[in-house]
Phi, psi and omega in degrees: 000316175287311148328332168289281194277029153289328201274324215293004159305297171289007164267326172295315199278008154269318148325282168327312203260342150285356191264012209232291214254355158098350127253170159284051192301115181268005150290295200307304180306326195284316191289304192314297209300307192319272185336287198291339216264294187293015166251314188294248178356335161285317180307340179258342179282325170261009152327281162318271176305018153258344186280312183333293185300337161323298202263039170259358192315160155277320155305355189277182179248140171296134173224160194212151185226125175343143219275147173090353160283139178302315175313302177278026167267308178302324193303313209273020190079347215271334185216093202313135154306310173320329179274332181267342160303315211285320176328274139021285192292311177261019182264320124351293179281029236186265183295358171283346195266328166282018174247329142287333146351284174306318187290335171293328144343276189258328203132192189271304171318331155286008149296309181294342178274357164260002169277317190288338177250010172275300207291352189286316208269325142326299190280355197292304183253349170246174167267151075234336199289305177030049200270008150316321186281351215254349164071180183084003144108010181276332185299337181312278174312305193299321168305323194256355150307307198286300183270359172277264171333293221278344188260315162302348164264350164250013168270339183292315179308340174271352200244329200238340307270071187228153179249131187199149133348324208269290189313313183276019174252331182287326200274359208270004188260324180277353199283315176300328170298324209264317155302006178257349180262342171271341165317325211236342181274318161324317193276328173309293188292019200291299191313294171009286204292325175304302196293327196246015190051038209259119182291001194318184171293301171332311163277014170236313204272004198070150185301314226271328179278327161324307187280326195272319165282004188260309156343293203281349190240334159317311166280352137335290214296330197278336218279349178282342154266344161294333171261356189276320178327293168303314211250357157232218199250013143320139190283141181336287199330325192309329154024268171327325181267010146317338154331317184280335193347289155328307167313324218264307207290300185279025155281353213253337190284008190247342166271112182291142157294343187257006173229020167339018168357150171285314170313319172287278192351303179315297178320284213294333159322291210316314164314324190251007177266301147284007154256336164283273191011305204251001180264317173311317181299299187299316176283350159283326188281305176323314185291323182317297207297328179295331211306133132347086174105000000 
């Protein structure tokens, strides 16, 4: 699920970018989502496996995660760290062969813009860099970089083999929707993270201030398609996804700040998780509906 709503940016910037030029190439498009969706799947894979190894530290503290999570499948043996390193590894070599594909497609640039988010997403969990663990909101930032900017501008690029502006000012309200969903698995895991020394935003600002920033950048992202819609040449329809807006915004009324639990933590990924889902599907139907011809 989550990986799923890692891609959905680069379903806008490929949207944006038949709708610019008035069609679909639909290889190029299969290759770009492929690339970011199996990069995105290593990327949570080797995820797992660095919260382990974490939490073997001799600092570390016993922490525990909810049953069915990778972390307590490794705790409990059912799942070697090794297989989700090696997993990782190849899925990572998985997306890079569809990213050369696409540059034989389109061009070079799209190599650089999956080079620049393979080294974001590498250095985010392995060492020596591991600046996830490092607190200050970067393991955060590196996610809406690597999937934002940087996945919209290669779904635009496959489409258009044009480089513009216009996909990361359309796209940046989901890129955003879509970094709230890991932001939100962070508020499940914060004892975790704590315990094993793991740096999120939970654990530097406390849950009850977390849930307020997470509050504050869900109404950030919507009230941002409304304005990327007036100030730039998105078509009206483009609106439509303030539809979700209720879905998004009436999880947080459900959550006590002083009680922020890992079960409400989930709850609220799923929620934001189906606010990207659908807010993507209605601005992707807007643009369809706008195409030229």
């Amino acid at each position: 699920d989550v990986a799923l709503a890692l891609t959905l940016p680069a379903v806008v910037g490929s949207a944006v970018g038949a709708w610019t030029v008035g069609t679909i190439n639909w290889i190029t498009l299969a290759f770009a989502l492929l690339a970011i969706f199996v990069s995105a799947l290593g990327f949570q894979s080797l995820t797992a496996y660095r919260d382990y190894e974490q939490s073997q530290r001799p600092d570390a503290r016993p922490a525990t995660d909810l049953p069915g999570t990778p972390f307590t499948l490794q705790q409990r043996g059912e799942w070697q760290p090794s297989l989700l390193l090696n997993v990782g590894a190849l899925l990572f070599a998985g997306a890079t062969l569809c990213a050369f594909w696409l540059a034989l497609l389109t061009g070079w640039p799209v190599l650089f813009f999956g080079a620049v988010s393979f080294l974001i997403m590498i250095g985010a969990v392995l060492p020596p860099v591991q600046y996830a663990y490092r607190g200050f909101g970067l393991g955060e930032l590196g996610v809406f970089v690597a999937f934002g900017p940087l996945a919209l501008l290669t779904g635009y690029y496959a489409q258009t083999a044009q480089v513009s502006w216009l996909p990361v000012l359309a796209g940046l309200p989901i890129a955003l929707l879509a970094t709230l969903v890991v932001m939100s698995q962070n508020l499940a895991t914060a004892r975790r993270d704590w315990l094993i020394g793991k740096r999120t935003l939970p654990v530097m600002l406390g849950t009850a201030h977390a849930l307020d920033l997470n509050a504050a950048l869900t109404f950030t992202a919507y009230a941002g398609l409304l304005a990327v819609t007036i100030l730039t040449r998105m078509p009206l329809w483009y609106l439509g996804g303030l539809a979700t807006l209720p879905l998004a915004m009436g999880i947080y009324a459900d959550i006590p700040r002083a009680d922020v639990t890992p079960e409400r933590g989930y709850a609220l990924r799923n929620a934001m998780i189906k606010a990207a889902f659908w807010t993507t599907v209605l601005c992707v139907a807007a643009l369809l509906i706008s195409r030229p011809g």
